[in-house]
C-alpha positions in Angstrom: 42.1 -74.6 238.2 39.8 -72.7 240.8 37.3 -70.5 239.2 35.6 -67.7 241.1 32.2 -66.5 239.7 31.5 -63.4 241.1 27.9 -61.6 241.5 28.9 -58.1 242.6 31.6 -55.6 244.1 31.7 -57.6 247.3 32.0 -60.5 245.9 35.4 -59.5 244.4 36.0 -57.8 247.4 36.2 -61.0 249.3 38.0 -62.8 246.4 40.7 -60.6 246.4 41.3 -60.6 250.2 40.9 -64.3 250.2 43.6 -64.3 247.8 46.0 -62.0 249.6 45.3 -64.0 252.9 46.4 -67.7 251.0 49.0 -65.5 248.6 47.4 -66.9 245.6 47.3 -64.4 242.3 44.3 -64.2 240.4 43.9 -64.3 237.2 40.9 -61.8 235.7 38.9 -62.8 232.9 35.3 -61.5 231.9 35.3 -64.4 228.5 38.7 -65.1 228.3 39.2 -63.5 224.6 42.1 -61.9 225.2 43.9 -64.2 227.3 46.8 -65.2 224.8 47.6 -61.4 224.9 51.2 -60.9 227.1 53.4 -63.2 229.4 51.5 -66.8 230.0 50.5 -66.3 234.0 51.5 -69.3 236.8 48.4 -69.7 238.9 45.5 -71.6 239.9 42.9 -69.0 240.4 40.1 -67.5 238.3 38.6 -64.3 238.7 35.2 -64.6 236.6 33.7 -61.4 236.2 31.3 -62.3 233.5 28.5 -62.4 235.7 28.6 -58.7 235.8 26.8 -57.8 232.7 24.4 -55.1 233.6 24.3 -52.2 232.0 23.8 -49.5 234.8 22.7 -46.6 232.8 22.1 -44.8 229.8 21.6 -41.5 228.8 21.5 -41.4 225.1 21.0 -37.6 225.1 23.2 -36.8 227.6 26.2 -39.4 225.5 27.2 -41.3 228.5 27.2 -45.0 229.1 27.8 -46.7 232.7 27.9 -50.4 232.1 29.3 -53.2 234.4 32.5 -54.5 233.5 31.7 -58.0 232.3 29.0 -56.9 230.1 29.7 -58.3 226.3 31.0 -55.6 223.9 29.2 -57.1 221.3 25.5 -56.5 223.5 26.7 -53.1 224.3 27.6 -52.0 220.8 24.8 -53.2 219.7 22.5 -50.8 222.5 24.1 -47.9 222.0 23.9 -48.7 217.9 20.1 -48.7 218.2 20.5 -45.0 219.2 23.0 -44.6 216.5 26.0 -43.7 218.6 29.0 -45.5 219.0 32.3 -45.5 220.5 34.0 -42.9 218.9 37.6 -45.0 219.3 36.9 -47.9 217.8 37.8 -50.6 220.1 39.5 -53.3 218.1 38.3 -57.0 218.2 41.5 -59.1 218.1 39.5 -62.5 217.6 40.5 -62.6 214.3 44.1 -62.3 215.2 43.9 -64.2 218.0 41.5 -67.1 216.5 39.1 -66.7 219.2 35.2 -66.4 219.6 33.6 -63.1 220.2 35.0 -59.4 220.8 35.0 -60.0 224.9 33.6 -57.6 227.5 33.7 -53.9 228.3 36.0 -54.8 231.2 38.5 -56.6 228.4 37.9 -53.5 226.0 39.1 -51.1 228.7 42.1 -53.1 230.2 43.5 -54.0 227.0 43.1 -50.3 225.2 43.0 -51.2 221.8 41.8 -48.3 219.9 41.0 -48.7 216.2 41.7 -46.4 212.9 39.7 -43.4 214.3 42.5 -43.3 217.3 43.8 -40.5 214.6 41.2 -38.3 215.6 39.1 -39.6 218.1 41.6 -40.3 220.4 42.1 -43.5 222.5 40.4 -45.8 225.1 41.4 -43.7 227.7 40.1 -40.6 226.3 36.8 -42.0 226.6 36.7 -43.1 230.0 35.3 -40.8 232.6 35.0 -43.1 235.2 35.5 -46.3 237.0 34.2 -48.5 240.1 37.2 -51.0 240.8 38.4 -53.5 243.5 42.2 -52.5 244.6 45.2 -55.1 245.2 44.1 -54.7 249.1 40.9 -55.8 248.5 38.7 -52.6 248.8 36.6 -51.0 246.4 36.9 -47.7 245.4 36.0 -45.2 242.4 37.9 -42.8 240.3 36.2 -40.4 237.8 32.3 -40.1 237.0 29.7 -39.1 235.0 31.0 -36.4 233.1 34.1 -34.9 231.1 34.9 -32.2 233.6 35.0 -33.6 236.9 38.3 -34.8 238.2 40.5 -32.7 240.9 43.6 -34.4 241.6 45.1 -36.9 240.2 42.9 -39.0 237.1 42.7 -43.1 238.2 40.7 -44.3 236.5 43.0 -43.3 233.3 45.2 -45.8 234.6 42.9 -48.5 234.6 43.4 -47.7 230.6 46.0 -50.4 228.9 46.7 -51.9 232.7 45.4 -55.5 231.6 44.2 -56.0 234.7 47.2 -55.8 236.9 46.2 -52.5 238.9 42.8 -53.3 240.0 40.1 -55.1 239.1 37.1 -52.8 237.1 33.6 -53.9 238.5 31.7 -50.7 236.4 32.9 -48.2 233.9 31.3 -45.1 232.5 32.1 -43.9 228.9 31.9 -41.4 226.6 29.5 -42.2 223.2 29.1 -40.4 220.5 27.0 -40.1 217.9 27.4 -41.8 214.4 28.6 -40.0 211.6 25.5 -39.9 209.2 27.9 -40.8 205.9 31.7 -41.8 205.4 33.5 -41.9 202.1 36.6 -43.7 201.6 39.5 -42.9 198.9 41.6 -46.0 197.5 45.1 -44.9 196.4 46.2 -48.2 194.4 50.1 -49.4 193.7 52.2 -46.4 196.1 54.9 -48.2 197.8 55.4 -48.0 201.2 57.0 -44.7 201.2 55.0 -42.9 199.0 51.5 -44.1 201.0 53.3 -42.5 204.3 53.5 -39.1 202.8 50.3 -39.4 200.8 48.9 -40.3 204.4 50.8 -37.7 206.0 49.4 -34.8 203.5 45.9 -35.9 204.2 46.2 -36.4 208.1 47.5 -32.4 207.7 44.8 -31.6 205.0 41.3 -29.1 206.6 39.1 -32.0 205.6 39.2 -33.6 209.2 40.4 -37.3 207.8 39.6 -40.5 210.2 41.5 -42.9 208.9 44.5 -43.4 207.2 45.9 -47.0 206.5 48.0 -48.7 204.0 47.6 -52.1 202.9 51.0 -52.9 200.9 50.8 -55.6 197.8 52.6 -58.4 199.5 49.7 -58.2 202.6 47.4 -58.3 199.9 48.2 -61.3 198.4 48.4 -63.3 202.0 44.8 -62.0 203.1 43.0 -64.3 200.9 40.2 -61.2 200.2 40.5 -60.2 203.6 40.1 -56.6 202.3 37.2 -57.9 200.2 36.6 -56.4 196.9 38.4 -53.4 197.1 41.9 -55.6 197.7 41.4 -56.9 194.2 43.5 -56.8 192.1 46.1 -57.4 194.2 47.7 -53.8 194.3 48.4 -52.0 197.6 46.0 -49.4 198.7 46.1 -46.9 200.8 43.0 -46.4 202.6 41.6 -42.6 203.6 38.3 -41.8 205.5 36.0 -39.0 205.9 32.9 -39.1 207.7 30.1 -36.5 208.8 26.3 -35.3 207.1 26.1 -36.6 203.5 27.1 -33.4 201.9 30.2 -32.5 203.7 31.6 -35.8 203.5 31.1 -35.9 199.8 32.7 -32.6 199.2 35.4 -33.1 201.7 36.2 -36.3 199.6 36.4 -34.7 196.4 38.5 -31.9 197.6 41.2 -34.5 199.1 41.1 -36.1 195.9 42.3 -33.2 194.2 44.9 -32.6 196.7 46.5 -36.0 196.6 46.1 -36.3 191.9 50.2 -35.9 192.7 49.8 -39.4 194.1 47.4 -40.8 191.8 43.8 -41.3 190.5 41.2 -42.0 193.7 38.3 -44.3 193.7 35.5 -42.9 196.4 33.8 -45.9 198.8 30.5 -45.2 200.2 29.0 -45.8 203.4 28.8 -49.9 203.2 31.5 -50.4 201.2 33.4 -47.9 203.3 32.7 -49.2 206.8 33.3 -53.0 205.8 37.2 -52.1 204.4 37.9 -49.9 208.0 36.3 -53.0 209.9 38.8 -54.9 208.2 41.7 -52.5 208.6 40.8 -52.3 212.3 40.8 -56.3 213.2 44.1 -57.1 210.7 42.0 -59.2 208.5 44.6 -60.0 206.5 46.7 -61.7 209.2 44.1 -63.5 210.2 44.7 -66.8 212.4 43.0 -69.1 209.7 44.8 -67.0 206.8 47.7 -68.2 205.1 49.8 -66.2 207.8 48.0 -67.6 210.5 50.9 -69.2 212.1 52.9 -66.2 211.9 53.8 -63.8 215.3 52.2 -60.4 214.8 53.6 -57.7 216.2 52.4 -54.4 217.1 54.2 -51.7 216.7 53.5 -47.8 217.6 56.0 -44.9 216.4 56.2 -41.5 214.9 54.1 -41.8 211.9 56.4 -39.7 209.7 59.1 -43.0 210.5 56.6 -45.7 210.2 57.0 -46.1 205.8 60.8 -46.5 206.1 60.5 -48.7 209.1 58.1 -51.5 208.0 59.5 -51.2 204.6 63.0 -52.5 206.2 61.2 -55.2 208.9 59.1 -56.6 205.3 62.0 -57.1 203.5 64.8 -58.2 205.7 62.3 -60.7 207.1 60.5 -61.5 204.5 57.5 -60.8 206.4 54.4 -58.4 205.6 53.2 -55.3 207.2 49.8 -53.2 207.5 50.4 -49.2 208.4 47.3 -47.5 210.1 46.9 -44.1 211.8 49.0 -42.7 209.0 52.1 -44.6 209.7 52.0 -44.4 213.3 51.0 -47.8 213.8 52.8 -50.9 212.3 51.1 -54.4 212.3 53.8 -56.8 211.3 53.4 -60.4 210.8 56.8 -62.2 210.4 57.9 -65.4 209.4 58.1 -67.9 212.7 61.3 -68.2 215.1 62.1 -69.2 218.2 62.4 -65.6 219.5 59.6 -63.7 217.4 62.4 -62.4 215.8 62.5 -59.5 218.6 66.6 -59.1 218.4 65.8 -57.7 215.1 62.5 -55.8 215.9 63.2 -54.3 218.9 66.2 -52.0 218.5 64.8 -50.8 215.4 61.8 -49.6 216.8 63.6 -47.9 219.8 65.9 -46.3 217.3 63.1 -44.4 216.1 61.5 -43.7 219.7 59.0 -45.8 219.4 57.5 -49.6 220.9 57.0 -52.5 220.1 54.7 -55.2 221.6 53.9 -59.1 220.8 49.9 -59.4 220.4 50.3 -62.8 218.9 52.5 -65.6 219.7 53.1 -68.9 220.7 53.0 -70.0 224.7 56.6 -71.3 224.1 57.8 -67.7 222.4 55.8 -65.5 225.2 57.5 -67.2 227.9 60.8 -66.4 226.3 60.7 -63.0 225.3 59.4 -59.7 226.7 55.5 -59.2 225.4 55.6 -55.4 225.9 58.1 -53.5 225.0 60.7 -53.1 228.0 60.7 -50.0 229.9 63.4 -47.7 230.3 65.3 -47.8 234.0 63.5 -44.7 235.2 59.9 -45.1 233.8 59.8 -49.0 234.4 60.9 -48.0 238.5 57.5 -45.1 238.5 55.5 -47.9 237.1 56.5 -50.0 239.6 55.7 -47.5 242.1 52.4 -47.3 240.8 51.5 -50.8 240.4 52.6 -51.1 243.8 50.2 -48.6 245.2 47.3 -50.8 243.6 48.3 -54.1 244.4 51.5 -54.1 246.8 51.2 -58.1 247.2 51.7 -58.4 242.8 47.9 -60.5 243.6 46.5 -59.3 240.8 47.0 -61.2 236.6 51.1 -61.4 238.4 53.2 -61.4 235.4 51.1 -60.4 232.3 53.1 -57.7 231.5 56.7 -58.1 233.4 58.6 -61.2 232.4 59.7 -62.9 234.8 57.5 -61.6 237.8 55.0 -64.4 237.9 57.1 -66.3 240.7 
């Protein structure tokens, strides 16, 4: 396979038109980390955009970020740490899903839109992207956004560079939104509420005045499969349910007890602080306990996103009709679900439940056999899948661009 290592804009420039001229699709990659995410991809072409790993500017005080888009996560994250800011969304890290090395580039972060626990309040990838340098489907460059939240007349691009895995255009620079770290968090542990009863505990807290930023549920049977991958606090193995607060010392601590009182209908709390606290969310936010060297390692994991209100009942049903196991974050609203193995991810079964309840469902992890014979992403319905195409089409009207990551059947 042909591997293009680009230096700059015009490099990519040139590697895209090439590519249109001798109708070969690229495929991007910055390190390749997420690259058993969606449909496997026919071609013989790499786009290598690791070499762009500069980080343009920073402007700690001013909470803005402009980074080039092969730049590794991990180096940023660790920059913008030393100022103690972060990004507020919590980009999750699917190598321990995924059984991979390293949490990829800024570039990866962005296309694949992964936001974390704090997606609850903080809002997605999206929401933290003000702006984008990218090379189109025709070849040229051209930028969407900037360099500060109120800027955009018109319609907002570089938004739709957000969850496009690549197949709109391909992002040379970004600049994002930082914020600063909470001084203190405090977590509560709820232990041994079934499914059910977590969702509403969840759902009282997420609607409390003490500004919660993460709600999660961790059932019994997950528990027992993680192999400690909730560390201490998933011992004994009783589900927990899982609610953050974070802010100045003081106001966390007294936002924390007052929730505590508020949810006594739902049992005693234990309070996590700070260390404790941060390793269980890290945890929650990378599905430790479906890791791909746990015992469930071999197991599909599915994603799923719905109305959090429906999300206790739902993974309740998928746990015990397929004797899988489920994790619930953003207060129900997100479903990890890792089933037992068949030919078909068991999606016949997935799928029309999760529609019945208006809400998706995607593959993250899966076999190359089973991702070639099932839809990845959720299908789209007739009228929004023919807008999409519209759109993609405006980007990249020759389909040049990771062809087939996301549609089955489109690679050819």
């Amino acid at each position: 396979m042909d591997t293009l290592k680009v230096r700059d804009a015009r490099d990519v420039e040139q590697a895209v038109r090439a590519a249109i001229a001798g109708e070969q699709p690229l495929e991007i990659i910055g390190h390749g980390s997420r690259r058993l995410i969606g449909q496997p991809m026919a071609t013989n072409a790499l786009l290598d955009l690791s070499a762009l790993n500069a980080v343009t500017s920073y402007e700690p005080n001013e909470l803005i970020i402009t980074v080039q888009a092969g730049a590794p996560l991990a180096d940023v994250k660790s920059l913008i740490d030393s100022k103690n800011q972060h990004f507020a969304f919590e980009p999750a890290d699917t190598s321990l899903l995924l059984g991979t090395s390293g949490e990829g580039t800024i570039g990866g972060m962005i296309g694949a839109g992964l936001a974390g626990p704090r997606r609850v309040q903080a809002g997605g990838a999206r929401d933290h992207l003000l702006g984008a340098h990218a090379v189109s489907g025709f070849g040229d460059s051209f930028k969407a956004g900037g360099r500060v939240v109120k800027n955009v007349t018109g319609y907002d691009l570089c938004k739709l560079l957000a969850g496009s895995w690549g197949t709109l255009a391909v992002m040379t620079e970004v600049t994002l939104k930082v914020m600063p770290r909470p001084e203190s968090e405090r977590t509560l542990v709820l232990r041994g509420l079934d499914d059910i009863s977590a969702n509403r505990a969840m759902t009282a807290a997420l609607g409390s005045p003490f500004d919660v930023s993460g709600a999660a549920h961790v059932p019994n049977s997950a528990l027992r499969a993680a192999e400690g991958g909730l560390g201490d606090v998933g011992s004994p193995r009783q589900a927990v349910t899982l609610l953050r607060l974070e802010g100045i010392t003081a106001s966390a601590s007294h936002r924390a007890a007052a929730l505590a009182k508020l949810l006594a209908p739902f049992g005693t709390t234990e309070i996590l602080q700070d260390a404790s606290s941060a390793a269980i969310w890290s945890s929650v936010r990378d599905v430790g306990p479906f890791a791909a060297k746990g015992a469930l390692g071999a197991w599909p994991v599915w994603r799923i996103v719905c109305p959090p209100a429906s999300g206790g009942a739902l993974g309740q049903a998928l746990a015990r009709d397929t004797g899988g196991d489920v994790i619930y974050d953003w207060g129900g609203g997100l479903i990890w679900a890792a089933l037992p193995p068949k030919a078909d991810a068991q999606v016949a079964l997935v799928r029309p439940r999760v529609e019945a309840i208006g809400g998706h469902a995607m593959l993250l992890r899966g076999s190359d056999e089973v991702r070639r014979n099932i839809d990845v992403f959720h299908p789209q319905k007739a009228g929004v899948a023919a807008l999409s195409e519209r759109v993609r089409h405006g980007f990249d009207p020759k389909n040049i661009l990771n062809r087939g990551r996301m549609i089955r059947g489109s690679a050819a």
